[in-house]
N, CA, C and O of each residue as an XYZ file, in Angstrom:
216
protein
N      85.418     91.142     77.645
C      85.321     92.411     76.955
C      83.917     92.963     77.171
O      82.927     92.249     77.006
N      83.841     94.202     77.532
C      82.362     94.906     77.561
C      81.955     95.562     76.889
O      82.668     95.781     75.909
N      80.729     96.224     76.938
C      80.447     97.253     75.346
C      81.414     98.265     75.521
O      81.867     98.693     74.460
N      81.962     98.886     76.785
C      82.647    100.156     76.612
C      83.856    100.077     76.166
O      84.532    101.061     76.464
N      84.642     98.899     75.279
C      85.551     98.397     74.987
C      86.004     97.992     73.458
O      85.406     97.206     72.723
N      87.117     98.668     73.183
C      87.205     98.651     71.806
C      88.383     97.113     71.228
O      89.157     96.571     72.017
N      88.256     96.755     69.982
C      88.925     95.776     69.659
C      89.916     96.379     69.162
O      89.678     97.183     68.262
N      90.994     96.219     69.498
C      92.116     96.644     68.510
C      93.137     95.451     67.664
O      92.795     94.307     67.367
N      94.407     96.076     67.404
C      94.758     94.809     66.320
C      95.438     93.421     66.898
O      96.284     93.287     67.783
N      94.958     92.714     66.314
C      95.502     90.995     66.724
C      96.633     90.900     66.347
O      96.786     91.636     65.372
N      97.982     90.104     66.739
C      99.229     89.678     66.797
C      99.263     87.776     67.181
O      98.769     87.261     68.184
N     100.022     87.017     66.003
C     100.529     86.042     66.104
C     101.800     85.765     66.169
O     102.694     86.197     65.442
N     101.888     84.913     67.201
C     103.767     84.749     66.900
C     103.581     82.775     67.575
O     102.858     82.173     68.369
N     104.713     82.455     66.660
C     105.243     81.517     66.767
C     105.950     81.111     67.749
O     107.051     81.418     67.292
N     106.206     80.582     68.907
C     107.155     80.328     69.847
C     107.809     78.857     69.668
O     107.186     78.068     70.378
N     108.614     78.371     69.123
C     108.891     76.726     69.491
C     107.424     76.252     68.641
O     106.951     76.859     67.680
N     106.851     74.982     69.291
C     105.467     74.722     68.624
C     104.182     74.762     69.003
O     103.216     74.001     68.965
N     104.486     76.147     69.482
C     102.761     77.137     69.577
C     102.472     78.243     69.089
O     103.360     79.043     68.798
N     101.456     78.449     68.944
C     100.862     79.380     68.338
C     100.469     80.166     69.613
O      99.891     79.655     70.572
N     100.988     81.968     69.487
C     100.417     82.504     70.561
C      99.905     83.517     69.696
O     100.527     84.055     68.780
N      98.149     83.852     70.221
C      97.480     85.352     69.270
C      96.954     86.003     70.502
O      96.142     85.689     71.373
N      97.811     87.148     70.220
C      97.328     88.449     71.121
C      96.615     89.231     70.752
O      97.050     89.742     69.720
N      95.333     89.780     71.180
C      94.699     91.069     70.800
C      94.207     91.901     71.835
O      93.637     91.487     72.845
N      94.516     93.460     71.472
C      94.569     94.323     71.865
C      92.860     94.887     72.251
O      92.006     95.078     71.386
N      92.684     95.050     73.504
C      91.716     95.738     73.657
C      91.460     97.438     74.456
O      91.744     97.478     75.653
N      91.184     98.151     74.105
C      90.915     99.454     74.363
C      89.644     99.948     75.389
O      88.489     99.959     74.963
N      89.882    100.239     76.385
C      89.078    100.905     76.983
C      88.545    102.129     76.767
O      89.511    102.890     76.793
N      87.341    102.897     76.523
C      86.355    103.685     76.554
C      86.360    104.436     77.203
O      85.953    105.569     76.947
N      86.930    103.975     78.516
C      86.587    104.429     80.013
C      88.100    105.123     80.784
O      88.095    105.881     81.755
N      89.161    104.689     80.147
C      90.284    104.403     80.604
C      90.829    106.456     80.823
O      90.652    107.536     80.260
N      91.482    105.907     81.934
C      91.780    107.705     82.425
C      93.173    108.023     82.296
O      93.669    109.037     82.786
N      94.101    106.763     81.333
C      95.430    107.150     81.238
C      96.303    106.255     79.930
O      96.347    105.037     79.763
N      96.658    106.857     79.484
C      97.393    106.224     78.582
C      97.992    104.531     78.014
O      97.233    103.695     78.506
N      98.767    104.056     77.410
C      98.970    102.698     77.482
C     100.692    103.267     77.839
O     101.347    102.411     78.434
N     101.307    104.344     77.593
C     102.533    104.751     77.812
C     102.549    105.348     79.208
O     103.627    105.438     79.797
N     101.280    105.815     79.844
C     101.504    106.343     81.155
C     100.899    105.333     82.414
O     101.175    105.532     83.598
N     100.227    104.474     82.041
C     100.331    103.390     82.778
C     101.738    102.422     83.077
O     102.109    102.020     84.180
N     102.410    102.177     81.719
C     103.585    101.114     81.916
C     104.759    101.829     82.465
O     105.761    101.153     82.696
N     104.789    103.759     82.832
C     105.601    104.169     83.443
C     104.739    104.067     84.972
O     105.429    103.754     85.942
N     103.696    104.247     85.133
C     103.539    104.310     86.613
C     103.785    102.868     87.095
O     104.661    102.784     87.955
N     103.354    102.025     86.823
C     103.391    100.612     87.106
C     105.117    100.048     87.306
O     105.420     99.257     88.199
N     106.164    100.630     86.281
C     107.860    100.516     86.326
C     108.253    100.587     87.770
O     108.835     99.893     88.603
N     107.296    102.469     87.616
C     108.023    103.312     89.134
C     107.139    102.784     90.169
O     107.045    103.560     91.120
N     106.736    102.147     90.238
C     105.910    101.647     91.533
C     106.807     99.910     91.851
O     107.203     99.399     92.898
N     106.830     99.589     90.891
C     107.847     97.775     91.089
C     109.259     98.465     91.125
O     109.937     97.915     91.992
N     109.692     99.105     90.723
C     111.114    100.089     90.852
C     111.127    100.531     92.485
O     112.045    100.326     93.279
N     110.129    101.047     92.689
C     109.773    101.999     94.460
C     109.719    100.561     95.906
O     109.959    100.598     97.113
N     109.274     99.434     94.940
C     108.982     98.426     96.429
C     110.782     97.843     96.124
O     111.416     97.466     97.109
N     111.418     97.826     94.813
C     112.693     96.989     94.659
C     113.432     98.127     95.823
O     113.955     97.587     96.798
N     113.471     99.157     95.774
C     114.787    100.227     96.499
C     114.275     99.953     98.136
O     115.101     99.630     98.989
N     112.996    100.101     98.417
C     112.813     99.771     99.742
C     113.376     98.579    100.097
O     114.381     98.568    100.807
N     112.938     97.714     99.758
C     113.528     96.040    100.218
C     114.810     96.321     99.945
O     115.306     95.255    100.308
N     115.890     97.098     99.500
C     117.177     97.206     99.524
C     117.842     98.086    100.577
O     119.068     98.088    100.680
N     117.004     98.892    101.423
C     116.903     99.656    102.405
C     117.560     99.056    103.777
O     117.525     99.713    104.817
């Protein structure tokens, strides 16, 4: 994490017998969304799946 970086909220979950804690960090710097990244990133693993079906 760097200074230009924000903490956001922590998440625990239970799986079987571990403990998993996630926390969220925020970029400062960042030039796109957390909703417009996980669509470009879909359509890009979506774009190499249709080629290799080509």
């Amino acid at each position: 994490m760097s200074d230009n970086d924000l903490r956001g909220p922590t998440m625990e979950r239970k799986i079987g017998g571990t403990i998993y804690k996630v926390t969220s960090v925020y970029s400062r710097n960042a030039t796109e969304t957390a909703v417009q990244k996980m669509r470009r990133l879909i359509l890009k693993d979506a774009d190499k799946v249709l080629k290799k079906l080509k």
